[in-house]
C-alpha positions as CSV (number, residue, x, y, z in Angstrom):
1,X,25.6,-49.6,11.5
2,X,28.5,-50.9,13.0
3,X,31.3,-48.3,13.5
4,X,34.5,-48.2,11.2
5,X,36.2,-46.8,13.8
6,X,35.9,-49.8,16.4
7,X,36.2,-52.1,13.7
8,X,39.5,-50.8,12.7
9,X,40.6,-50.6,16.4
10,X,40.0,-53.9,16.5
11,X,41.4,-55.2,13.4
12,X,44.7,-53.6,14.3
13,X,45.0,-55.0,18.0
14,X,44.8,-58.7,16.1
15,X,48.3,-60.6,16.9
16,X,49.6,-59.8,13.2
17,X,48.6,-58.3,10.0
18,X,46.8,-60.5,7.7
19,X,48.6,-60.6,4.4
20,X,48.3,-62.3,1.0
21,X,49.9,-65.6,2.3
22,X,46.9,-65.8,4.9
23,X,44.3,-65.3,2.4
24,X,42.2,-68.5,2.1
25,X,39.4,-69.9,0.4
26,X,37.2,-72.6,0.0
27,X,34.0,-73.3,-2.5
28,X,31.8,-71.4,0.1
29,X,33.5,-68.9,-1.0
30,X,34.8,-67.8,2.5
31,X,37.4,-65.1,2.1
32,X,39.8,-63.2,4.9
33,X,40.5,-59.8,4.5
34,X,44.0,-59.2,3.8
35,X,45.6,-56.5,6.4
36,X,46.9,-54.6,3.0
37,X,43.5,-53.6,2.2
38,X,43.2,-52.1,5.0
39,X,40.4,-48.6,4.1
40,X,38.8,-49.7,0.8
41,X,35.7,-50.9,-0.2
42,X,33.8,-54.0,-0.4
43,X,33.7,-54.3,-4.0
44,X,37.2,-53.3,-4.5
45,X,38.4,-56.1,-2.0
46,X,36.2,-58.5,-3.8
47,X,37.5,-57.4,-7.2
48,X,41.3,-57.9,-5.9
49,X,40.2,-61.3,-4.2
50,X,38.1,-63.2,-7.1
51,X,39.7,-62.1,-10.4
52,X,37.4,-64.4,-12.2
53,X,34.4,-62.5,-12.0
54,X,33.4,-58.8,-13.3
55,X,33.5,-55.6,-10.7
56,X,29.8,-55.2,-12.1
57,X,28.7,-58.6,-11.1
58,X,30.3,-58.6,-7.5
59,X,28.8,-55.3,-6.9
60,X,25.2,-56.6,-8.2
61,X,25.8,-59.9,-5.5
62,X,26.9,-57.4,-2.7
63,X,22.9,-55.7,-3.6
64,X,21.3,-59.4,-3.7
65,X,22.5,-59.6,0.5
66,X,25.1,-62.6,-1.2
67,X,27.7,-61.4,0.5
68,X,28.1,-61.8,4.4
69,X,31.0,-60.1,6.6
70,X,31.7,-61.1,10.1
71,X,28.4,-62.6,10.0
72,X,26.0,-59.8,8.7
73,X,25.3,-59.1,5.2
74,X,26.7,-55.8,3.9
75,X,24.1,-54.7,0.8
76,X,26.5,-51.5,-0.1
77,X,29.2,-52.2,-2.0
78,X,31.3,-48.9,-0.7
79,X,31.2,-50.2,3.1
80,X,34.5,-49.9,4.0
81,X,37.1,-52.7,5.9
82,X,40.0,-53.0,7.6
83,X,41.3,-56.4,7.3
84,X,41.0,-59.2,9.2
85,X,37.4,-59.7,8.4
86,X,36.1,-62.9,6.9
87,X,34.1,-62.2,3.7
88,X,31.5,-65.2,3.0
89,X,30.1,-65.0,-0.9
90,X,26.7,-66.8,-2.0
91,X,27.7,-67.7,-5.6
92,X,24.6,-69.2,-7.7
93,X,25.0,-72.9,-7.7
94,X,25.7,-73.8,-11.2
95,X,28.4,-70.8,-11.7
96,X,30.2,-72.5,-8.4
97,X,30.1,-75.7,-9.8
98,X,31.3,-75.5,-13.4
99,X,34.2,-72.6,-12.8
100,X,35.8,-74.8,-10.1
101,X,35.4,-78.2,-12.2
102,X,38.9,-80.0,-13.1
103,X,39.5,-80.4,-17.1
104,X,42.1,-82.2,-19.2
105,X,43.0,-79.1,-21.3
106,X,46.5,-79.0,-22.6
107,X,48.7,-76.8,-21.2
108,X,52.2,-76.2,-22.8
109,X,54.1,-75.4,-19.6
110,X,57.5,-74.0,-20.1
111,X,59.2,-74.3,-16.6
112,X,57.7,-75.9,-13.7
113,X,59.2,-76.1,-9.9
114,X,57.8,-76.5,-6.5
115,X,57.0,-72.6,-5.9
116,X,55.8,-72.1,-9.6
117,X,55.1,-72.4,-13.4
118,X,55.1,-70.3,-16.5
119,X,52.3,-71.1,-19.2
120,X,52.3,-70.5,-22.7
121,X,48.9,-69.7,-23.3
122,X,47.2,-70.3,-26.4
123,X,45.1,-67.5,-27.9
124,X,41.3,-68.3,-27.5
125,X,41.7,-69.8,-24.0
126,X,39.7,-67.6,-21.3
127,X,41.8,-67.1,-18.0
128,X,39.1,-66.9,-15.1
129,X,35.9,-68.1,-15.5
130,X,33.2,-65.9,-16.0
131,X,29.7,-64.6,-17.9
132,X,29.8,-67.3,-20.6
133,X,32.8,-69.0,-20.1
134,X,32.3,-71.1,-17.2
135,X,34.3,-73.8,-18.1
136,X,37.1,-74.6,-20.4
137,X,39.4,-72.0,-19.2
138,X,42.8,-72.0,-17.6
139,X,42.3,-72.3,-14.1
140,X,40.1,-75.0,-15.0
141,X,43.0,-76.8,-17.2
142,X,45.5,-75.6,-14.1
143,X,43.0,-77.8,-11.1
144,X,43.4,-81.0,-13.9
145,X,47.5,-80.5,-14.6
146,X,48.1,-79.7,-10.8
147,X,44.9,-80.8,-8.2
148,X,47.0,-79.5,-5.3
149,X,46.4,-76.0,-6.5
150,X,43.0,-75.8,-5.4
151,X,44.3,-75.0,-1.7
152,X,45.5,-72.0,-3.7
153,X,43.8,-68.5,-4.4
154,X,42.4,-68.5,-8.1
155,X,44.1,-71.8,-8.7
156,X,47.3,-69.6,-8.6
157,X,46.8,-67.6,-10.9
158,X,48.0,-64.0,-10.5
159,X,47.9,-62.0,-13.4
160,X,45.9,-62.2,-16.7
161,X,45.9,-62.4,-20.2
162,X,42.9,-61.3,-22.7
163,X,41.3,-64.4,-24.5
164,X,43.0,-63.6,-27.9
165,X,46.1,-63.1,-26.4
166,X,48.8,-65.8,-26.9
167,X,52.0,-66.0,-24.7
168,X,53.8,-66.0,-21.4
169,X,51.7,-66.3,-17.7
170,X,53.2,-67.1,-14.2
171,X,51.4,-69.5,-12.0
172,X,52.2,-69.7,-8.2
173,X,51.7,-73.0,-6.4
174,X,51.6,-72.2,-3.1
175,X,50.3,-69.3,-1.4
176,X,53.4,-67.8,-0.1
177,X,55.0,-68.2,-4.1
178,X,51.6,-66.1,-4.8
179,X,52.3,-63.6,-2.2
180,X,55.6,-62.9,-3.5
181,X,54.8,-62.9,-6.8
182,X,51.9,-60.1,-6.1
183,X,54.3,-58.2,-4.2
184,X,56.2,-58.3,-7.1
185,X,53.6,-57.3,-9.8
186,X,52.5,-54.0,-7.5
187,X,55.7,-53.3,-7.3
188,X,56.5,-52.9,-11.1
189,X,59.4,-55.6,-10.6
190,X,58.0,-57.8,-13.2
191,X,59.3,-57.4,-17.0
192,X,56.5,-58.5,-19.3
193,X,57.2,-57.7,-22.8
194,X,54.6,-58.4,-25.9
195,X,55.2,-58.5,-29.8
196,X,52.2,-56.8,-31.7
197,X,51.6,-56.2,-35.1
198,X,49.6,-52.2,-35.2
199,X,48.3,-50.9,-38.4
200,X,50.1,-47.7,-40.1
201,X,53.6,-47.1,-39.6
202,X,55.1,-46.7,-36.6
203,X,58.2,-44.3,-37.7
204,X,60.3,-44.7,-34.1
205,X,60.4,-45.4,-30.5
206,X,58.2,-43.9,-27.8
207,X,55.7,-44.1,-25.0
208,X,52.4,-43.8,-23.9
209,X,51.6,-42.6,-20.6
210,X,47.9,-41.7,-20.8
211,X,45.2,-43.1,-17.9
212,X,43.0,-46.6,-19.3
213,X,39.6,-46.4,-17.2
214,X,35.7,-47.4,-18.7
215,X,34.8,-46.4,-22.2
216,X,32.0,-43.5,-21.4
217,X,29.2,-45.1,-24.0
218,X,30.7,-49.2,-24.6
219,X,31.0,-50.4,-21.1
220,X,32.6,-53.4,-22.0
221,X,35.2,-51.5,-23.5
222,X,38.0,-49.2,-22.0
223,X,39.8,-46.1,-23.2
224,X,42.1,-43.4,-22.7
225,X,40.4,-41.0,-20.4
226,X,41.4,-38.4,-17.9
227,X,39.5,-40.2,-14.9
228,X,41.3,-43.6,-15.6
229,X,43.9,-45.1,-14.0
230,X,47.6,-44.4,-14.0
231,X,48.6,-46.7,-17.0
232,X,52.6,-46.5,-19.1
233,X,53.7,-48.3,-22.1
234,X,56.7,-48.3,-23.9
235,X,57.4,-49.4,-27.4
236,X,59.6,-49.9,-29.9
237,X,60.0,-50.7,-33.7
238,X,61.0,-54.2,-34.7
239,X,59.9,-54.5,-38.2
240,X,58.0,-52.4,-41.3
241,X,55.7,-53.5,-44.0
242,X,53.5,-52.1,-46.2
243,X,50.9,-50.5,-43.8
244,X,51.6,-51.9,-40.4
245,X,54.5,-52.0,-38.5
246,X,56.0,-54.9,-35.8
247,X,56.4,-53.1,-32.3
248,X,57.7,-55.2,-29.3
249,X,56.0,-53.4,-26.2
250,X,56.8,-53.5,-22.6
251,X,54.4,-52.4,-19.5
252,X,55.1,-50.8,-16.3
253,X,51.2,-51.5,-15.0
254,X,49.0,-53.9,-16.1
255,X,45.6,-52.4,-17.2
256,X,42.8,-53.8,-18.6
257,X,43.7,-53.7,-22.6
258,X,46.5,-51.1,-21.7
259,X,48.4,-52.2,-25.3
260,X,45.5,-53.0,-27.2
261,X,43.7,-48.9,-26.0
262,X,47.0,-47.2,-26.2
263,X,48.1,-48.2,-29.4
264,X,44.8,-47.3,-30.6
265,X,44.9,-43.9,-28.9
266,X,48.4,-43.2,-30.8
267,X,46.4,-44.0,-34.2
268,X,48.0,-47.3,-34.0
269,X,45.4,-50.1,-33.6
270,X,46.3,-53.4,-33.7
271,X,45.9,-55.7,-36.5
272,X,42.9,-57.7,-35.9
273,X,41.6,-56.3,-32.8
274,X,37.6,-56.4,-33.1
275,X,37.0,-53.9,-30.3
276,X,39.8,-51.8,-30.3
277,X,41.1,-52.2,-34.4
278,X,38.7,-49.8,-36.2
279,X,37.2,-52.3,-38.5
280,X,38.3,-55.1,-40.6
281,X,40.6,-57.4,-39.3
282,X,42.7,-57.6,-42.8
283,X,45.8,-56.2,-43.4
284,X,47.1,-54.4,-46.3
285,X,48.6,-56.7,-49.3
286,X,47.2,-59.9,-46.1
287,X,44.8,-62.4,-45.2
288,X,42.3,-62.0,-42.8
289,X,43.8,-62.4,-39.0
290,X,41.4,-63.8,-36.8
291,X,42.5,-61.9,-33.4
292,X,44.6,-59.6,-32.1
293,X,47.9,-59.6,-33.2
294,X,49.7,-59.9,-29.7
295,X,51.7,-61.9,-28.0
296,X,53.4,-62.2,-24.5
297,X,57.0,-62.9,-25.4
298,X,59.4,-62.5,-22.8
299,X,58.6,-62.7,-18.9
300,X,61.5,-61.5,-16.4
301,X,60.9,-61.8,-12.7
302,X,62.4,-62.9,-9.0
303,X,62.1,-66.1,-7.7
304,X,60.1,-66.4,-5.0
305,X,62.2,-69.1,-3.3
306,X,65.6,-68.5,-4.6
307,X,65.6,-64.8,-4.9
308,X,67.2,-65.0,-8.6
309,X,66.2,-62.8,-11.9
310,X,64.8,-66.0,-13.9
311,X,63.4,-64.9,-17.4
312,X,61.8,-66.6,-20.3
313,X,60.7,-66.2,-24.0
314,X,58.4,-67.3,-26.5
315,X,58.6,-67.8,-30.0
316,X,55.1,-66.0,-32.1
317,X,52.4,-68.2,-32.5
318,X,52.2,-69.9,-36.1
319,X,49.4,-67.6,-36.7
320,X,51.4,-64.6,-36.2
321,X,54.7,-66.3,-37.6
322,X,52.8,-67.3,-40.7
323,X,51.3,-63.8,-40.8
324,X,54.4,-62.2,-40.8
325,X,56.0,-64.1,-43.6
326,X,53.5,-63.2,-46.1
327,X,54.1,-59.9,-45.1
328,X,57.5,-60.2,-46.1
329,X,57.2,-62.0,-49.2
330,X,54.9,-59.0,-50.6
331,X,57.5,-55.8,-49.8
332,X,60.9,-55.8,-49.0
333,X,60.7,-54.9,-45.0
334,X,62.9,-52.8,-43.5
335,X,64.3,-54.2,-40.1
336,X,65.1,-51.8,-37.2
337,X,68.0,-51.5,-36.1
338,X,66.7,-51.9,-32.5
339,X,65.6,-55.4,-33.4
340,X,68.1,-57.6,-31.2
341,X,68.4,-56.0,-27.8
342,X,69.3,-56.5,-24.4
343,X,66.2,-57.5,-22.2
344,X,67.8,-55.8,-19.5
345,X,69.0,-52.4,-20.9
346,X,66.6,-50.0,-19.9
347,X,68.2,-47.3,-21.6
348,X,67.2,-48.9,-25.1
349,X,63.9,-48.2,-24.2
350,X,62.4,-44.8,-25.7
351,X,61.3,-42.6,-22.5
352,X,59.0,-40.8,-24.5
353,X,59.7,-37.8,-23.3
354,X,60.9,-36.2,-26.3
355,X,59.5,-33.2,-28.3
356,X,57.7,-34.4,-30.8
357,X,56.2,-37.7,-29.3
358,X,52.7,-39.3,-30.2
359,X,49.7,-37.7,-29.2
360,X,47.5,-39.3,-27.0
361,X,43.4,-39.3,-28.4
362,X,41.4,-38.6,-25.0
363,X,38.0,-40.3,-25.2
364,X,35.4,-37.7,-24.2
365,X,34.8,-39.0,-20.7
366,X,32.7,-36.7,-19.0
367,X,30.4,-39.6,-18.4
368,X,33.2,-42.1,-17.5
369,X,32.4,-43.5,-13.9
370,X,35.7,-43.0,-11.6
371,X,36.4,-47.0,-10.4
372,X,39.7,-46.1,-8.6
């Protein structure tokens, strides 16, 4: 086996570090190493390189010899690089063909420029494609809407929403917009703030600061447990009713589920959430909601061009709108005083800290696989 040692020596005597803006792909998939993955594994760069497909599934391609580096297939996904290296991924014909397919979706894009876009995204429409949803998602809308975006990494895209999920996305459309706006998202710059509806009542302001990693026994699942990742969520009341409560929520990282698994582990699920809710999806004195009750409202970031705080909102979905109305019309509901609020004033933000805060519900995770 090749030493990691040499390779590294080698990597770092290479004119410049290969960042994010010289990431490049094409339908081989052929992939360069970026120099800020530098030390980790093969699955992990994968993982952070193709967002459309599952950890599990690149690590089972790595096994199959469908993955080449430097011209030799690696078959353990814990080999190690150091960036530079070009990274060339077998995907099975038909998966390749259908996820990087143009299609007229509609897209309800709220600003547009030369650097980038912000999506309102519909719940029920699947981000990446993936296991069973290979076409009809966003990227594939995005490659209709904007063809030049296929000389871009994941069609641009650089952060997720779940399926049921309505609201707010950023799109890059050039890879050194996408670089930037990366930059930005690791480094917690990015305000992204959600409207829920969570069953029970939610009495006052707080945060959750508890790590998200795999549920121990439903691996499609995650959960609070102690061999997760670092994940923080603040929250705070907008609205009561009769057995669940509006919160508006805002994330400093951006975990798998992280609202939908830490409201739950507070003994605050959210209303209509099949894998996280508890149960029914009805709510007390309401109709059946078909989804989880969230919803990306407000987005705050830098420009990658101009170097200016832009921000945007979004009004709820008529599901949600319409849900919350009949809410109303059953009980009299008793608005928070923190309803209207400055976007920017941190200090209206609960830091948790107090005596007295929620507890956290720890899933037993002694069998919980540690994916850091």
């Amino acid at each position: 086996m090749e030493n990691p040692k040499k390779r590294k020596a080698s990597a770092d005597a290479s004119k410049q570090d290969i960042g994010y803006a010289d990431y490049s792909s094409n339908p081989g998939i052929a992939l360069i190493v970026p120099g800020e993955c530098s030390g980790q594994r093969l699955d992990q760069i994968l993982a952070r390189l193709l967002a459309q497909h599952s950890r599990s599934r690149l690590q089972g391609w790595i096994r199959e010899g469908r993955v080449v580096v430097n011209h030799a297939p690696i078959v353990e996904p814990r080999y190690k690089l150091w960036g530079g290296e070009t990274i060339e991924v077998a995907e099975a014909p038909d998966e390749r063909a259908e996820s990087s397919t143009p299609e007229d979706i509609p897209l309800q894009v709220v600003h547009e420029d030369e650097q980038m876009m912000v999506i309102d995204k519909p719940a029920g429409l699947v981000v990446h494609p993936g296991s069973g949803n290979w076409s009809g998602t966003l990227l594939n809308a995005l490659l209709h809407y904007a063809p030049q975006l296929d000389k871009v990494p994941r069609a641009g895209i650089v952060h997720r929403l779940d399926k049921d999920t309505s609201g707010l996305m950023v799109v890059a459309k050039t890879l050194e917009a996408q670089t930037d706006l990366i930059r930005q998202l690791q480094a917690r710059t990015v305000k992204r703030h959600y409207q829920a509806l969570a069953r029970g009542i939610v009495e006052r302001s707080g945060s959750v600061d508890a790590p998200i990693g795999r549920h121990p026994t439903l691996r499609t699942r995650m959960a609070v447990v102690r061999t997760g990742k670092p994940a923080r969520t603040h929250y705070r009341v907008l609205e009561s009713f009769v057995g669940c409560t509006l919160i508006e929520c805002a994330l400093e990282t951006g975990r798998t589920h992280q609202i939908r698994v830490h409201m739950m582990s507070v003994g605050h699920p959210l209303v209509g959430d099949p894998a996280y809710g508890g149960g029914a999806s009805r709510v007390p004195r309401g109709p059946l909601f078909p989804r989880q009750a969230l919803h990306a409202s407000r987005l705050a970031l830098t420009h990658p061009q101009t170097g200016r705080a832009v921000f945007w909102k979004s009004s709820l979905p008529e599901d949600m709108a319409a849900l919350l109305e009949t809410l109303r019309q059953e009980v009299l509901s008793v608005r928070s005083s923190e309803a209207t609020y400055d976007p920017d004033d941190e200090d209206a933000w609960d830091d948790g800290d107090q005596e007295g805060g929620p507890e956290v519900i720890y899933i037993d995770d002694d069998e919980v696989v540690d994916e850091q």
